[in-house]
C-alpha positions in Angstrom: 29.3 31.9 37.7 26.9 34.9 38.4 27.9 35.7 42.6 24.2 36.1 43.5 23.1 32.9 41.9 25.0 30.5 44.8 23.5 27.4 45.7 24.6 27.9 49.4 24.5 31.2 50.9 25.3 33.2 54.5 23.0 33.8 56.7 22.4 35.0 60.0 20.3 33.7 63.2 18.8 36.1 65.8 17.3 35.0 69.0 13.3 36.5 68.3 13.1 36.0 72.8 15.5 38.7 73.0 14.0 40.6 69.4 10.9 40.9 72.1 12.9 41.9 74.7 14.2 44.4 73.6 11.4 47.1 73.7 12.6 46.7 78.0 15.4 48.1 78.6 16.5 45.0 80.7 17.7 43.2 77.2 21.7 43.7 77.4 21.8 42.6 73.8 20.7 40.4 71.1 22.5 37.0 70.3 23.3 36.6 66.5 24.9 33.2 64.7 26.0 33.1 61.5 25.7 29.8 59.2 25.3 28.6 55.8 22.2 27.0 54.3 21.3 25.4 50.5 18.9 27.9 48.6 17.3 25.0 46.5 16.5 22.9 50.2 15.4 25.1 51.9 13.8 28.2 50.3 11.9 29.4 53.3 13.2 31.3 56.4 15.7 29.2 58.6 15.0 28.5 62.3 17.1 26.9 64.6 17.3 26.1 68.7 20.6 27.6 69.9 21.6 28.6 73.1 21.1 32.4 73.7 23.9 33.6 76.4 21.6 36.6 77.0 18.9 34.4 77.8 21.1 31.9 79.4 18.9 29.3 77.8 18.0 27.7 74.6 15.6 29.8 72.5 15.0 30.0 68.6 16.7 31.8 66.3 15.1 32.6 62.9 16.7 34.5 60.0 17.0 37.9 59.5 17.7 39.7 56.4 21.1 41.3 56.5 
């Protein structure tokens, strides 16, 4: 099997509150997660709620391209 024809595939969750944040400079970082999801379920872009310790609150994380 071809390795960039996988059904499930990495990807990785960035908090967009801190993505906007960060043009101040009172962002300390930016809060990343990693997962898995199923190519053929879901083709569009992943978002989740996941708690953000930079935010110290839950906040949405999308997908980025990596």
């Amino acid at each position: 099997m071809a390795k960039g024809k996988d059904v499930r595939v990495k990807v990785i969750l960035e908090c967009t509150s801190c993505v906007r944040k960060s043009v101040n400079k009172g962002s300390r970082g930016v809060s990343r997660y990693i997962t898995q999801k199923n190519r053929h379920n879901t083709p569009s872009r992943l978002e989740l709620r996941k708690f953000c310790p930079y935010c110290s609150k839950h906040t949405i994380h999308g997908e980025i391209k990596k």
